[in-house]
C-alpha positions in Angstrom: -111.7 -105.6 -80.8 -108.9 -103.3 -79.7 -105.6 -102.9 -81.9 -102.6 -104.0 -79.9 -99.5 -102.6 -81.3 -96.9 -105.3 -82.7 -93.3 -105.1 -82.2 -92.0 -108.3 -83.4 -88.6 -109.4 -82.7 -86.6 -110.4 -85.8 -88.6 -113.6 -87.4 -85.6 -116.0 -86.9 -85.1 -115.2 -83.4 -88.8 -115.6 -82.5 -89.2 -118.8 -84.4 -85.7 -120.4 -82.8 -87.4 -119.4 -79.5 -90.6 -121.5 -80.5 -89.1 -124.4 -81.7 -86.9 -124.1 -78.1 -90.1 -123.6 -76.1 -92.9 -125.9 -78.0 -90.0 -128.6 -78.6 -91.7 -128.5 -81.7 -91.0 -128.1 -85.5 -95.0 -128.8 -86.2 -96.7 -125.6 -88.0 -100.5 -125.7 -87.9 -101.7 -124.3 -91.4 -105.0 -122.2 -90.8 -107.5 -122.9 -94.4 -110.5 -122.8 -93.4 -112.9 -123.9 -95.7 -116.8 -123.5 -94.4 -117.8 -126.8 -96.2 -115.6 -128.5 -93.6 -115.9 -127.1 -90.8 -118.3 -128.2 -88.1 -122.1 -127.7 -88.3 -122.6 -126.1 -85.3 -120.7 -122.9 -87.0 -122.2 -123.1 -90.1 -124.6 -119.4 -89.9 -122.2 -117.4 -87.0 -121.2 -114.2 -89.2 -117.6 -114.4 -87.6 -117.6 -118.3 -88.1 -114.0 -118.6 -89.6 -112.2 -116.2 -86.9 -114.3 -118.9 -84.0 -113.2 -121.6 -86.5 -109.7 -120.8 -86.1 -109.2 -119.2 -82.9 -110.3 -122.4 -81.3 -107.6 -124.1 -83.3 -105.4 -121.9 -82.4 -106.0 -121.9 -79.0 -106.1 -125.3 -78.4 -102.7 -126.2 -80.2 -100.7 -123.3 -79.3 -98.3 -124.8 -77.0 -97.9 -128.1 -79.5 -96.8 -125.6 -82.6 -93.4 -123.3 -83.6 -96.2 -121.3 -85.8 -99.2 -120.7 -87.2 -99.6 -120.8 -91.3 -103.1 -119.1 -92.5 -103.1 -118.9 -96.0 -104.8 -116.0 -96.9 -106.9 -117.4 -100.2 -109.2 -118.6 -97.8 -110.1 -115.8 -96.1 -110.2 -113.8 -99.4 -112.5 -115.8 -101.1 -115.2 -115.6 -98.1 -115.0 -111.9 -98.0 -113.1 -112.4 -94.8 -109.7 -110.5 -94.8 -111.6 -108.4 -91.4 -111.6 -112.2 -89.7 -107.6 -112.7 -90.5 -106.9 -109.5 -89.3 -108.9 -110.7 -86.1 -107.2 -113.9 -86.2 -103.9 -112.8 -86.4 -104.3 -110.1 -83.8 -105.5 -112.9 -81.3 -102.8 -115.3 -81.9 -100.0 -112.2 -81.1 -102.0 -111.1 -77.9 -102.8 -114.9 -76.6 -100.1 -117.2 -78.1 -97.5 -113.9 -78.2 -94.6 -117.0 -79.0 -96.0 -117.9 -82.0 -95.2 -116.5 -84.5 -97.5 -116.3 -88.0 -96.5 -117.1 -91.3 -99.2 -115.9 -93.5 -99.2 -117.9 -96.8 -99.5 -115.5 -99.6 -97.0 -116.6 -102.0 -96.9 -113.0 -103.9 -94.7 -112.7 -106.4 -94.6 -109.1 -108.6 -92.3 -106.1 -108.9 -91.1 -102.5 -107.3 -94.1 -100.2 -106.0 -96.6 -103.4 -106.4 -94.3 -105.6 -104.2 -94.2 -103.1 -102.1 -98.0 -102.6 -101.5 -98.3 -106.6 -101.2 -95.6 -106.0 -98.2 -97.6 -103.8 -96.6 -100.8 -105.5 -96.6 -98.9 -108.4 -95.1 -96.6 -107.3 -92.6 -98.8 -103.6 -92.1 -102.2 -104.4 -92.2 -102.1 -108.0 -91.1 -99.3 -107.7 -89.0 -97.8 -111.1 -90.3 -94.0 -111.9 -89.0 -93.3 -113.9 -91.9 -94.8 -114.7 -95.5 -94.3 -116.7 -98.6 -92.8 -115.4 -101.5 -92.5 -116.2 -105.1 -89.2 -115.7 -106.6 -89.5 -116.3 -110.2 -89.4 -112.3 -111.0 -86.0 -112.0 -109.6 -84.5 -110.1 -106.7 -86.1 -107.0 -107.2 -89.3 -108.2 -106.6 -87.9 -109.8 -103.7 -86.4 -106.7 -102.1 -89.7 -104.9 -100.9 -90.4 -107.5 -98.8 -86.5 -107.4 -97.1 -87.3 -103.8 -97.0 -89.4 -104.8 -93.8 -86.4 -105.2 -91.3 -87.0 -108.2 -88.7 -90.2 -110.1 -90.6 -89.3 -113.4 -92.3 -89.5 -114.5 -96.1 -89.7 -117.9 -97.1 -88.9 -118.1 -101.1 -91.1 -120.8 -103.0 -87.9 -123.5 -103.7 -89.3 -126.6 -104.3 -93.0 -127.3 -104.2 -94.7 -130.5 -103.4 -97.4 -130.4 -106.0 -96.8 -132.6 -109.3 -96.5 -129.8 -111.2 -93.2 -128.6 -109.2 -91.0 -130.2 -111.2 -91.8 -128.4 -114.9 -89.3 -125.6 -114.0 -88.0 -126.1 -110.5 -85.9 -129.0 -112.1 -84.7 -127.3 -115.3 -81.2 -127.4 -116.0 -79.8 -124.2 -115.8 -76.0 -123.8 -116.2 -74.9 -127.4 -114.3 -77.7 -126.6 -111.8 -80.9 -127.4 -111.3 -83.4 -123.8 -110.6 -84.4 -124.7 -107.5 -81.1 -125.2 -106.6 -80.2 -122.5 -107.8 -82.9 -120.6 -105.4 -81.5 -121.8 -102.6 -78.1 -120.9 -103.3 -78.8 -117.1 -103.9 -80.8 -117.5 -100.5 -78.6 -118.8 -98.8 -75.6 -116.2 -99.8 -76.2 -112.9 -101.6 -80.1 -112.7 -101.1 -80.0 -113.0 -97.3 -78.8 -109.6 -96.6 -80.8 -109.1 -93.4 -80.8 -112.9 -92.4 -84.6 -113.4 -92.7 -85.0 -115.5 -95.4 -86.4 -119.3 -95.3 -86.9 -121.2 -98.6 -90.3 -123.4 -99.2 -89.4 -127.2 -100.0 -92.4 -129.4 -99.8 -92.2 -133.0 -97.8 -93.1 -135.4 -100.8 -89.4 -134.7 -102.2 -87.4 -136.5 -99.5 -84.0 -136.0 -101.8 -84.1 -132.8 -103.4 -85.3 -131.1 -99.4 -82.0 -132.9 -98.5 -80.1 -130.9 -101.3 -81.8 -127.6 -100.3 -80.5 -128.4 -96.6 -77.2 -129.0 -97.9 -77.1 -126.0 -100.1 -78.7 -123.7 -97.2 -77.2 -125.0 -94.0 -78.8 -122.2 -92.0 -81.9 -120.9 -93.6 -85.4 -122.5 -91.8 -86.9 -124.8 -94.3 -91.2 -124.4 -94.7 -91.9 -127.4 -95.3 -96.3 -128.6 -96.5 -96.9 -131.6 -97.2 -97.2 -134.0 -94.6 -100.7 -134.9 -93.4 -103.0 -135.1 -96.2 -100.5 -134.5 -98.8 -98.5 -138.1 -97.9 -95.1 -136.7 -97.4 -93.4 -139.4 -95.3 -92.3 -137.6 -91.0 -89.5 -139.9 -91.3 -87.7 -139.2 -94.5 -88.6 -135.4 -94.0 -87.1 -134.8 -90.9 -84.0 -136.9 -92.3 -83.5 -135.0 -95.1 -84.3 -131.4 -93.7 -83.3 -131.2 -89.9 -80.3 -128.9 -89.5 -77.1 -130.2 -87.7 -79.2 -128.9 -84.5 -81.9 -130.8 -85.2 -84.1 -127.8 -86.0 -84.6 -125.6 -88.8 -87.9 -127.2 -89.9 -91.2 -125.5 -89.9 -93.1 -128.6 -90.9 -96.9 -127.5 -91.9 -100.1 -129.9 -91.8 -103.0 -128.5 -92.3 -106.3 -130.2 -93.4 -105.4 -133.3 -91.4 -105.3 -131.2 -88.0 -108.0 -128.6 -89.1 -110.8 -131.4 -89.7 -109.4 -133.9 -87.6 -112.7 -133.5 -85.8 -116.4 -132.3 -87.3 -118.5 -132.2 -83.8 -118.9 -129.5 -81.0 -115.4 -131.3 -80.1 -113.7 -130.0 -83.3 -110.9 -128.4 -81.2 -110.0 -131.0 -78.5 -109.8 -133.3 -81.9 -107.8 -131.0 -83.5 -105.2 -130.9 -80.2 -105.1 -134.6 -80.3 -104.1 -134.4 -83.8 -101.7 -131.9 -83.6 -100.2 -133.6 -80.2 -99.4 -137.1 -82.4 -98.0 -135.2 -85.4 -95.9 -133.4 -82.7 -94.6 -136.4 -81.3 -94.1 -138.5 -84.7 -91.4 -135.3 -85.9 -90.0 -135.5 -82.6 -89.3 -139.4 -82.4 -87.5 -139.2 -85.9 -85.7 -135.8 -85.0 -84.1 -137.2 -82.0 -83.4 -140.2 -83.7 
C-alpha cells in the first residue's frame, strides 16, 4: 500500500484536539492475539492488519487514541501488519493519534535505534518508556521533537509495587518519577507518565504531583480497575488529561462476522461510563 508521509503535530496538541473532538478520554489498545479473534479470519495471511483495521475503523470517532502494543505483532512475525495498521489509522482516522506500547527502556546509541524504529519506521506519535536506566536513556526518545513519551510510573500489575513503592529519600520512586517528569525531564513538553487504574490513590498522587502531564492509564476492562474512582483520582482540573486504555474487553467484545459492530458497542458504553463520572 502507498507510504503517506507523516507530519505530526506535537503529541500533546493532537491528543488535547482528540479528547476535544471524540469528547472522549477512552484509548482502544490494539493486542491482537489470533487465538481470540474471530474464526472467520483465522487462515487470511494479513488477518491481524483486517483484525484491527476493523476495530479501528469502527471505534474511531468513540476514542482520543489508539494503543497497539507491539509484542503482539512481533511475536506473529507481523511488524509489516503494524506498519500497515498504523499507516491506515493516520490516513483514515488522521485525529487519532497512536501510542504504540513498547515500553523500551536501554541507553545512548541503543535508545536511539529503539526511537527510530518507533517514531521512523512505525511512524508512532507517542510510545511507552521505561525509565528505570535514568535520563539518559530517556533523552533519545525527546530527541524526536513533537512525539510523546509516556514514562512507566506506576503499573497496575501486582508486581508494581516491589520498587515503585520503595522509599527513597522521604519519597516513594514512583513519586519520585513523576516529579522529575513533571519538572526537569519535560524539556520539550511531551512527556506523559503510565499510572495503571487498579491504584485509585497513588494515580491521584501522580495527578497531584503532575498537574499537567496526560496520564496513560490500563487497566480498566478486563483488568477491574474501577471508571469511577479512576476518573476521580486522575482527571485534570479540566477534566481531561486521561488517556484511559481498555483493551481485551473491546477487542473480543464480539467473536462472530459482527466482531467489529460488537467491538463499537463496547467501546460506545465504556465511552459513556468515563464520561458520566468526568462530568460528575
Amino acid at each position: 500500500m502507498p507510504k503517506t508521509t507523516h507530519h505530526p503535530m506535537p503529541f500533546s496538541l493532537s491528543l488535547s484536539r482528540a479528547w476535544a473532538r471524540s469528547d472522549s478520554l477512552l484509548c482502544v489498545g490494539l493486542d491482537p492475539d489470533p487465538g481470540k479473534m474471530p474464526a472467520h479470519l483465522a487462515h487470511a495471511p494479513d488477518a491481524i492488519y483486517q483484525f484491527c483495521t476493523a476495530i479501528a475503523d469502527a471505534t474511531a470517532d468513540l476514542v482520543c487514541a489508539f494503543k497497539p502494543q507491539i509484542a503482539y505483532f512481533a511475536a506473529q512475525r507481523a511488524e509489516d501488519q503494524l506498519e500497515a495498521l498504523i499507516e491506515h489509522i493516520h490516513t483514515a482516522h488522521p485525529h487519532v493519534p497512536v501510542i504504540l506500547d513498547v515500553k523500551r527502556g536501554d541507553i545512548g546509541s541503543t535508545a536511539e535505534q529503539y526511537a527510530r524504529e518507533a517514531f521512523e519506521r512505525y511512524k508512532a506519535d507517542a510510545v511507552t518508556v521505561n525509565p528505570y536506566m535514568g535520563f539518559d536513556s530517556i533523552e533519545p526518545w525527546l530527541a524526536h521533537a513533537d512525539r510523546g513519551v509516556f514514562l512507566l510510573c506506576r503499573t497496575s500489575n501486582p508486581g508494581g509495587a516491589d520498587l515503585q513503592m520503595l522509599d527513597v529519600g522521604g519519597e516513594k520512586l514512583y513519586e519520585r518519577v513523576a516529579r522529575l517528569a513533571a519538572g526537569p525531564w519535560n524539556g520539550g513538553g511531551e512527556l506523559g507518565l503510565v499510572v495503571g487504574a487498579t491504584v485509585p490513590d497513588e494515580l491521584a498522587r501522580v495527578r497531584a504531583l503532575a498537574p499537567g502531564l496526560p496520564l496513560l492509564v490500563p487497566g480498566i476492562g478486563a483488568q477491574g480497575g474501577d471508571v469511577q474512582a479512576t476518573v476521580a483520582a486522575g482527571r485534570a482540573a479540566n477534566g481531561l488529561g486521561m488517556v484511559i486504555n481498555s483493551s481485551r474487553a473491546i477487542l473480543y467484545a464480539g467473536r462472530g462476522e459482527d466482531f467489529a459492530q460488537a467491538a463499537r458497542q463496547a467501546a460506545s458504553e465504556a465511552r459513556d461510563t468515563i464520561n458520566r463520572f468526568r462530568n460528575a
